[in-house]
C-alpha positions in Angstrom: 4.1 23.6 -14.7 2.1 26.9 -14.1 3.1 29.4 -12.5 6.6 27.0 -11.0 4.5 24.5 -9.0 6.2 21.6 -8.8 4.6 19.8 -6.1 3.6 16.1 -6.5 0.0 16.8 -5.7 -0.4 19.6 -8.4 1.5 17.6 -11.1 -0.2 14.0 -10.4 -4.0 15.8 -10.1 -3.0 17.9 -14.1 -2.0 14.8 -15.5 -4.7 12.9 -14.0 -7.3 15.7 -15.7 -5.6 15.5 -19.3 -5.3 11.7 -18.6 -9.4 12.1 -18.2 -10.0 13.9 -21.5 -7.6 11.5 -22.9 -5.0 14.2 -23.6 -2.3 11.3 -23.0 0.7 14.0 -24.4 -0.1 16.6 -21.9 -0.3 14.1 -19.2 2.7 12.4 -19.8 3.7 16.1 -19.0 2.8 16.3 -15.5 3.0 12.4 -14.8 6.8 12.1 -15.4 7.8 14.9 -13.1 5.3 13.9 -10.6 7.1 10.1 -10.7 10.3 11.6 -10.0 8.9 13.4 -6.8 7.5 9.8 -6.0 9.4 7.4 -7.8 7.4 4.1 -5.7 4.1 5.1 -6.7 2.7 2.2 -8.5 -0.4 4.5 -9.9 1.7 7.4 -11.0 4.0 4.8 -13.1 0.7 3.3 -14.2 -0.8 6.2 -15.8 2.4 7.6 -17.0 3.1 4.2 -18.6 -0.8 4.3 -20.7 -0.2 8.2 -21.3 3.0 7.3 -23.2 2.0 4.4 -25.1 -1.0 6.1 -25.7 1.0 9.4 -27.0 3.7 9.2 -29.0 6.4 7.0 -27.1 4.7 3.5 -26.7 8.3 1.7 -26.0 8.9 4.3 -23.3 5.0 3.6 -22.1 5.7 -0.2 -21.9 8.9 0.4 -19.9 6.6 2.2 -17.5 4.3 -0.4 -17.5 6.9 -3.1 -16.8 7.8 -0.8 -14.2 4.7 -0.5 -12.6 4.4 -4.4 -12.5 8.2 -5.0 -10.4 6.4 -2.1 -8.4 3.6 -4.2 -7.3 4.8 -7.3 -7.8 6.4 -8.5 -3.9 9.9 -10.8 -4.8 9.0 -14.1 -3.9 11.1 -14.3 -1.0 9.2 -11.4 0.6 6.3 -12.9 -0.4 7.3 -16.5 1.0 8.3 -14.2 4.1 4.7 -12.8 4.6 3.3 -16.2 4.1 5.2 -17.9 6.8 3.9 -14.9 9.4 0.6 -15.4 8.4 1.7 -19.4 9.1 2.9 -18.8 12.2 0.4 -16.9 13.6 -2.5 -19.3 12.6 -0.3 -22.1 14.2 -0.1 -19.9 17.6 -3.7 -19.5 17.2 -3.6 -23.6 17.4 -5.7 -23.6 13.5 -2.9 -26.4 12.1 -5.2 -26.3 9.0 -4.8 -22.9 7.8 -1.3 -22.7 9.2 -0.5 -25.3 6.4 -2.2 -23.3 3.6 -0.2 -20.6 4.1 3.3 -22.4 5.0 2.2 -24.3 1.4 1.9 -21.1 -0.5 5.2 -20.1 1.2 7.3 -23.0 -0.4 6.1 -22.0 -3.7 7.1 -18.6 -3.4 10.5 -19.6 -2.3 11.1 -23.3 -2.3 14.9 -23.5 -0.8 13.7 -21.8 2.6 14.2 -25.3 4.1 12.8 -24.4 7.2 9.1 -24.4 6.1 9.5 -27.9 5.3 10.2 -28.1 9.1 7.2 -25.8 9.5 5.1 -28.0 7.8 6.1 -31.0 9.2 4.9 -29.3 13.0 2.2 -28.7 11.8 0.9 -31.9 10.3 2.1 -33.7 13.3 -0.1 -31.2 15.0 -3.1 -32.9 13.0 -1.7 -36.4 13.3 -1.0 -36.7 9.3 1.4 -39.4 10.2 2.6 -39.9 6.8 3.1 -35.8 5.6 4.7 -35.2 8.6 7.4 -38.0 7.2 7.2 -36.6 4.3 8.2 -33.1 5.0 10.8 -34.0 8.0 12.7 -36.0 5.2 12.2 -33.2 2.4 13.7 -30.7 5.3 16.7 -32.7 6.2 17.0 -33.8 2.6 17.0 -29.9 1.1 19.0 -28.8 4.2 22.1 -30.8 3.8 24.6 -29.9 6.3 25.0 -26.1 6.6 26.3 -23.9 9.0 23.5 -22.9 11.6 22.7 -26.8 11.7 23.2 -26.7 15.5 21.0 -23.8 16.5 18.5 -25.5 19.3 15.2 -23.9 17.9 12.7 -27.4 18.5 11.7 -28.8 22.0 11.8 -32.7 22.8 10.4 -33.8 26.4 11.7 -30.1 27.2 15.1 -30.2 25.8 16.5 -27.8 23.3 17.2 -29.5 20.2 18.7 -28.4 16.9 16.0 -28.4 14.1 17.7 -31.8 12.3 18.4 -33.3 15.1 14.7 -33.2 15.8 13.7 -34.2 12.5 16.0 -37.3 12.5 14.5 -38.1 15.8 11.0 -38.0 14.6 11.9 -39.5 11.3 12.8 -42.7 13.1 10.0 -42.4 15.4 7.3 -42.3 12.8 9.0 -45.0 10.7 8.8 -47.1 13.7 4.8 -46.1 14.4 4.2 -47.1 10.9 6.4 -50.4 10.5 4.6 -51.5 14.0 0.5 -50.3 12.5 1.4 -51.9 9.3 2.3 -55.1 11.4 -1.2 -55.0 13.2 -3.3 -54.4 10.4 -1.8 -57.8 8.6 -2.6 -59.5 11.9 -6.5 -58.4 12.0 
């Protein structure tokens, strides 16, 4: 660079000005030492990634680019984290509704974190989905298996710590008893 200035502020504004007049060699130039200096910046490995394939290295560029998409792209299990937060916090905010939407787009994002089938499950009961909150008590004890960490109390039953399956079991009976006894009264009406 001129004059030895190899600060990331200097290098990522000259190859931003030769990226601007479309100079895409020269701004490889300052992009690539500018990355090193700040090798998480999802712009910097943008830009450097067009001003290659755009110059004379377009298999380097598209590495860039790649690069730039793991860089803003969240693994799904972060992701499935950040949902279940969001989750939680509508549920603590008593908004069962929205708690759902995000525990939903949790389970997509990383579908064998059993315990947002439990999640779920609350929070259905919460709206009185009698037959969801079956659903995803089963799915949780059903994709939970027996694992170690089974025993941890975590749920509350008239007050009582409970292990999470324990609690599901208990409700799983419970419901399938409301339901057998509501089917029995609507064939009687």
């Amino acid at each position: 660079m001129e004059l030895r200035d190899t600060s990331l502020v200097t290098a990522k504004y000259l190859g931003y000005n030769y990226y601007k007049m479309e100079k895409y060699a020269e701004a490889a130039r300052y992009f690539e030492p500018a990355l090193t200096l700040d090798s998480l910046n999802s712009e910097l490995c943008f830009l450097l990634g067009i001003s290659l394939s755009r110059s004379y290295y377009p298999e380097k560029g598209i590495a860039f680019l790649q690069k730039t998409i793991d860089l803003i792209t969240p693994r799904p299990e972060f992701l499935s984290t950040i949902y279940q937060n969001i989750g939680r916090t509508y549920a603590a905010n008593n908004r069962p509704d929205k708690a759902i939407d995000a525990y939903l787009y949790a389970i997509r994002n990383s579908p064998s974190d059993t315990l947002v089938y439990f999640k779920l499950a609350r929070q259905y009961d919460r709206m009185q989905q009698t037959e969801k909150v079956l659903h995803f008590y089963q799915d949780f004890l059903k994709y939970r298996g027996e694992k170690p960490g089974n025993a941890e109390p975590n749920a509350e039953e008239e007050g009582l710590k409970v292990s999470n399956p324990d609690f599901a079991a208990s409700k799983i009976s419970e419901l399938k008893e409301q339901l057998f006894w509501n089917e029995k009264d609507n064939k009687k009406q």
